[in-house]
C-alpha positions in Angstrom: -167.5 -61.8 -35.3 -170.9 -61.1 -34.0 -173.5 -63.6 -33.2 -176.6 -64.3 -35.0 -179.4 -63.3 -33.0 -181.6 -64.7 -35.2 -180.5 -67.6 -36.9 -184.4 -69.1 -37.7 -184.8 -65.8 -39.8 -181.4 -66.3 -41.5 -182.6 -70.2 -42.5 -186.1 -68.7 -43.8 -184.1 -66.2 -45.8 -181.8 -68.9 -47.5 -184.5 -70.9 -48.2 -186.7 -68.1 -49.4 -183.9 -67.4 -51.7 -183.6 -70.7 -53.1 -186.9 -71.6 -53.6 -187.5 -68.4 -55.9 -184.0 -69.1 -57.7 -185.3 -72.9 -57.8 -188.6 -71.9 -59.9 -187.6 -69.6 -61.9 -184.2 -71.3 -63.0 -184.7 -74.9 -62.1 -182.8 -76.8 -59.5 -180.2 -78.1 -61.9 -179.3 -74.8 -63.4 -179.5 -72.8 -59.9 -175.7 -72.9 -58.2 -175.3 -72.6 -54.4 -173.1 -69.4 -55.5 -176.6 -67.9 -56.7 -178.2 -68.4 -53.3 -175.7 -66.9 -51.3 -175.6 -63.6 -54.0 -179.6 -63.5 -53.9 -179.3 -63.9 -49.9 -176.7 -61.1 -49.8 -175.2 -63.2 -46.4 -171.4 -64.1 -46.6 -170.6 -67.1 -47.7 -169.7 -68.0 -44.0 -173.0 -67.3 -43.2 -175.0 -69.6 -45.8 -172.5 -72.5 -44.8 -173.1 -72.3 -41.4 -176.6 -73.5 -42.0 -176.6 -75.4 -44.8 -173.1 -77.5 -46.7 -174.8 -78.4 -49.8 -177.1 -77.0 -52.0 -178.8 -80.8 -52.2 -179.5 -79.8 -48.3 -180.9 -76.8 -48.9 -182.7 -78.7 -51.6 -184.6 -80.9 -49.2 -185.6 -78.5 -46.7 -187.5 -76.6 -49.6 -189.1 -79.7 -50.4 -189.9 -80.3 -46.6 -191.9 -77.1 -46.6 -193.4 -77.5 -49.3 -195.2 -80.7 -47.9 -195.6 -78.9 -45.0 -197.8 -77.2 -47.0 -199.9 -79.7 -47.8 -200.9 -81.1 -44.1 -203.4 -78.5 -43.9 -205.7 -79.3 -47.5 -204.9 -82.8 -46.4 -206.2 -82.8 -42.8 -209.1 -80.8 -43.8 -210.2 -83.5 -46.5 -209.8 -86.3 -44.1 -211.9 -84.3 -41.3 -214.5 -83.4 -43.5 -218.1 -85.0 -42.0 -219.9 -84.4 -45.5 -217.9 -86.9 -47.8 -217.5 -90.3 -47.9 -214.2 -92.4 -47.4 -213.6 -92.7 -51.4 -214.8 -89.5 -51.8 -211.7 -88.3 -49.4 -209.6 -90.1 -51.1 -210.6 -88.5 -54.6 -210.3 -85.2 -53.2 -206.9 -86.2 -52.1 -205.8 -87.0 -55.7 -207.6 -83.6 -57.2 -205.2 -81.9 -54.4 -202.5 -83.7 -55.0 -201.9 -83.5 -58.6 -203.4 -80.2 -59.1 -201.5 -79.0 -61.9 -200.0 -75.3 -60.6 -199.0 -77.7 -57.4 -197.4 -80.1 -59.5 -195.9 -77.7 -61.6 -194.5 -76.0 -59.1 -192.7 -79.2 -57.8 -191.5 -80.0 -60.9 -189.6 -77.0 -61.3 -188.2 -76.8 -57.4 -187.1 -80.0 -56.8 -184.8 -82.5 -58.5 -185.8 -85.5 -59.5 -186.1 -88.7 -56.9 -183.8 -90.5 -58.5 -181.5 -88.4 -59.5 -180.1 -88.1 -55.5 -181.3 -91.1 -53.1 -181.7 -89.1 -50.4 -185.0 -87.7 -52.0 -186.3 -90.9 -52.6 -185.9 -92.2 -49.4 -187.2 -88.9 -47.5 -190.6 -89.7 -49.5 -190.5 -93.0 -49.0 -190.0 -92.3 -45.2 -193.0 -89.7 -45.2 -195.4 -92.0 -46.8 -194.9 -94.8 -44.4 -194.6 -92.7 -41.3 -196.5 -89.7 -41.6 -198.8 -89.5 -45.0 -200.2 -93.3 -45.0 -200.9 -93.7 -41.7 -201.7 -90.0 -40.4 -203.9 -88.9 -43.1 -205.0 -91.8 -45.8 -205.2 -94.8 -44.2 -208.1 -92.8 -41.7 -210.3 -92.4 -45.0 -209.9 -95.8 -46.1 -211.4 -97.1 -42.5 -214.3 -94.4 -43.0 -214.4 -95.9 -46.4 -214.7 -99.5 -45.2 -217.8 -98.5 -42.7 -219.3 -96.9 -45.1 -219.2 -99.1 -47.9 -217.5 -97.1 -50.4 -213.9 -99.3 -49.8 -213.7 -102.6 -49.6 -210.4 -103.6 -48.9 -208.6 -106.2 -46.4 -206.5 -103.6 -45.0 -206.3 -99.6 -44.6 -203.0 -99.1 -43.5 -201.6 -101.7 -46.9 -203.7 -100.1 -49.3 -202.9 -96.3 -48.3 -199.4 -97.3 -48.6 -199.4 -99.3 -52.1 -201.6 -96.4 -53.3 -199.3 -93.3 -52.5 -196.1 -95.5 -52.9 -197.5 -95.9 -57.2 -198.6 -92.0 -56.6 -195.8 -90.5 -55.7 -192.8 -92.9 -56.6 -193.8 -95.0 -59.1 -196.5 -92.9 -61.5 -195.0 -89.5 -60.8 -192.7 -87.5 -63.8 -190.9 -85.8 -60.7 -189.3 -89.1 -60.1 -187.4 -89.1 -63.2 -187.2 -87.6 -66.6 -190.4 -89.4 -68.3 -191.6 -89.3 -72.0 -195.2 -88.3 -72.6 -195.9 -91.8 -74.1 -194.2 -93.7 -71.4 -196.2 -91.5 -68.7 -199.4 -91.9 -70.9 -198.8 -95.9 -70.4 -198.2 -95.4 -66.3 -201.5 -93.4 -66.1 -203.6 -95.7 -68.2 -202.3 -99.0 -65.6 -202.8 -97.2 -62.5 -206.4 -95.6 -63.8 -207.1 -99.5 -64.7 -205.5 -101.1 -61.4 -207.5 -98.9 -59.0 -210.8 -98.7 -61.0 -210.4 -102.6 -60.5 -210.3 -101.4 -56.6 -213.5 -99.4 -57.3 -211.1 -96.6 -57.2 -211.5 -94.0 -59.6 -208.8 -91.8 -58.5 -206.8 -90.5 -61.1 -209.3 -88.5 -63.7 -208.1 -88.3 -67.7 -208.0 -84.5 -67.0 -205.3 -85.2 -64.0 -203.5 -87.2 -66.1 -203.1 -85.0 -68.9 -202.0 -82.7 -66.6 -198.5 -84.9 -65.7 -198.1 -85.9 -69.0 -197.7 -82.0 -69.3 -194.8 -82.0 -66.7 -192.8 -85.2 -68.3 -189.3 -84.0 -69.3 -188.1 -85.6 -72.6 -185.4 -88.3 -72.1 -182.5 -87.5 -74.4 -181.4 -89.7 -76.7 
């Protein structure tokens, strides 16, 4: 059997594949069977890189934060805005409804598979907090628009309750139960003199909720 010469093009490929089959089908009702037919690679050749469609799974979810390092480093390097004002920007990025939408329909939910939930947990604590918000929250705290004890707590309680805790991509979420989340985190940050989640941004995930069945 010949040798793949290329094998970073054959990983793109499958994951190009999947991540089309993923938003257009859904994660739950895409098979690893449909991956390999919309790939057109042997069976072999999908399995040699990937043994699960859950692994495939996270790698699309990998580049799709990859993705976002680039909005994210340009907001925190911007000279013209304020430390909160980063930090708002952050949110408008960050739940920007195509964005969201698009996760929504990629990946699974978090709890649905533990090893989701503990890759975000992993890249808030060791990449997002301390790379990219904690950074504003200093600027904030020289400049008057953050007044917190510390940066490196508060940008990890705030995108810990973002992205775990008042997110419908964690798990299947009524409207009326995300409704509730988004009114107590809109009211526990404005307590912070953070206005970061705007009634237009939460609409917006009360839009993505996926009924729980009865």
């Amino acid at each position: 059997m010949p040798r793949n010469k290329y094998p970073e093009q054959t990983v793109e490929k499958i994951l190009d594949a999947a991540a089309l089959l993923f938003l257009q089908k859904g994660y739950q009702n895409t098979t690893l069977q449909d991956i390999i037919d919309a790939t057109k690679l042997s069976k072999g050749a999908v399995y040699h890189h990937f043994r699960s469609k859950e692994e495939i799974a996270q790698r699309v979810g990998d580049r799709l934060g990859d993705q976002m390092w680039e909005p994210l480093r340009h907001i925190r390097d911007d000279p013209a805005l304020t430390g909160l004002q980063k930090l708002q920007a952050v949110f408008a990025v960050s739940f920007a409804g195509q964005r969201q939408q698009q996760i929504a329909q990629t990946l699974p939910h978090l709890c649905s598979n533990p090893q989701f939930l503990a890759m975000e947990l992993t890249n808030i604590e060791a990449h997002l907090a301390p790379e990219c918000i904690a950074p504003m929250i200093r600027q904030g705290m020289a400049d008057g628009s953050i007044h917190t004890a510390n940066a490196n707590a508060l940008a990890e309680a705030l995108f810990v309750l973002a992205d775990i805790w008042l997110s419908p991509q964690t798990r299947p979420t009524t409207p009326t139960e995300q409704r509730a989340r988004n009114l107590v985190f809109q009211q526990m940050t404005h307590a912070l003199g953070l206005d970061l989640l705007t009634d237009a941004q939460a609409e917006q995930l009360v839009q993505l909720c996926t009924p729980v069945k009865d």
